[in-house]
Residue, then its C-alpha position, 0 to 999 in steps of 0.5 A: x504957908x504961901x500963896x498959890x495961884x489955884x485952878x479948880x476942876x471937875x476932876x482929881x490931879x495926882x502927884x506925878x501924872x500929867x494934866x492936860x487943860x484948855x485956857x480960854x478963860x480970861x482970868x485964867x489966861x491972865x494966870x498962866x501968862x504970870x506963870x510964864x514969867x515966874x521962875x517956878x511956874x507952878x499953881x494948884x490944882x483942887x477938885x470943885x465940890x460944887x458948880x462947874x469949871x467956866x465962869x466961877x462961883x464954884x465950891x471947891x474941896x480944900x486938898x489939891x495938888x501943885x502942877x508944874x507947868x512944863x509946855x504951853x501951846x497956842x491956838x486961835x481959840x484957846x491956849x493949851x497946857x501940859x503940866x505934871x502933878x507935883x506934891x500935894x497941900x492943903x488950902x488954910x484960906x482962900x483969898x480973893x480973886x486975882x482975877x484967878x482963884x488964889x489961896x494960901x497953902x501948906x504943904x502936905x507930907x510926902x508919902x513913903x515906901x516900905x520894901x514891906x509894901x512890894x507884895x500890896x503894890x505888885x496885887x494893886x497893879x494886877x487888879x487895876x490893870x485887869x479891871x482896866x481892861x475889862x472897862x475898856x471894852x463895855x458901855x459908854x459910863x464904864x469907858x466914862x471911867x477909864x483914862x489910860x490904857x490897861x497897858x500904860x506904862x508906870x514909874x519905877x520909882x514906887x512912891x510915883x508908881x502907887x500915885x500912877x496906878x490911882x491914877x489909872x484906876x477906874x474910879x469916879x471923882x469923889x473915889x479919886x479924891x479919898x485916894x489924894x487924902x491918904x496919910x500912908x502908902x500902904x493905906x493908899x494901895x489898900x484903898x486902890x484895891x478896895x475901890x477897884x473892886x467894888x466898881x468892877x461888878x459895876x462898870x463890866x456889866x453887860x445889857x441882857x435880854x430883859x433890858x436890865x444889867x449882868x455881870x460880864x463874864 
């Protein structure tokens, strides 16, 4: 176990996608300045359960996953960060704030890939993108969803493709986070599809004429 410097936020960081934050907090100000002198610059990333990201008091999930800082840009009003999604961990105790959130961590295991698995991966991006697509195109909650374009490029490493594509799925954070707890990749492509499939109906439906909502066609 090892203590982590953490960063709750109202949404999901997946291994291997970017994260893109604006620092204007004092606590936080005061973490990312010890992360710049530290030799690994990394810190946890968890999804808050309960209240909201500015000024503490949050309940916070207890599965997260390291960023790794790789650029920081100045403004007069905010500092603004560019990590990567790294492995993941489980939070075993939170610690008192210093003046940031700190907790004790152990890591998780990484998943693995099986040739075996192709086929899943190949019917999971299909259905991702296509149901992308059609949220790009419908009302303001369905675009509320989508975070990159249908047409966004993925690793062609597997693992960090599976991890990609859930990022790219159009879900909302509670779906997110059940994607972050898989224990297997074929489970976590499997829940892809199953949860990509249950919200298309949702967010391409379409306003009819009674004020009401139908299925887009």
């Amino acid at each position: 176990m090892r203590e982590v410097a953490m960063f709750p936020l109202g949404s999901v960081l997946f291994p291997y996608t970017p994260l893109f934050v604006r620092i204007f907090e004092p606590r936080y100000l005061t973490m990312l300045g010890r992360l710049l002198d530290a030799e690994d610059p990394r810190f946890g990333v968890v999804l808050i359960e309960r209240g909201r990201e500015v000024g503490g008091g949050e309940e916070r999930n207890g599965i997260g996953t390291f960023a790794r800082l790789v650029r920081v840009d100045a403004a007069s009003e905010a500092m603004y960060a560019i990590a990567v999604g790294d492995e993941r961990f489980e939070v075993t105790e939170w610690l008192d704030d210093d003046p940031h959130p700190v907790a004790r961590i152990s890591a998780m295991p990484a998943l693995e890939w099986d040739e075996a698995l192709s086929a899943l991966r190949v019917e999971a991006e299909a259905i991702v993108r296509r149901v992308v697509a059609r949220a790009s195109t419908g009302d303001a909650y369905a675009l509320e969803t989508v975070r990159w374009d249908a047409d966004s490029p993925l690793s062609e490493d597997p693992v960090e493709a599976a991890w990609q594509l859930a990022a790219l799925a159009p879900l909302g954070e509670l779906d997110r986070y059940a994607l972050l707890r898989s224990t297997t990749l074929g489970g976590l492509l499997r829940m892809i599809i199953d949860l990509t499939l249950d919200i298309e109906p949702v967010i391409t439906a379409r306003p009819d004429d009674d004020g009401g909502f139908s299925p887009a066609g």
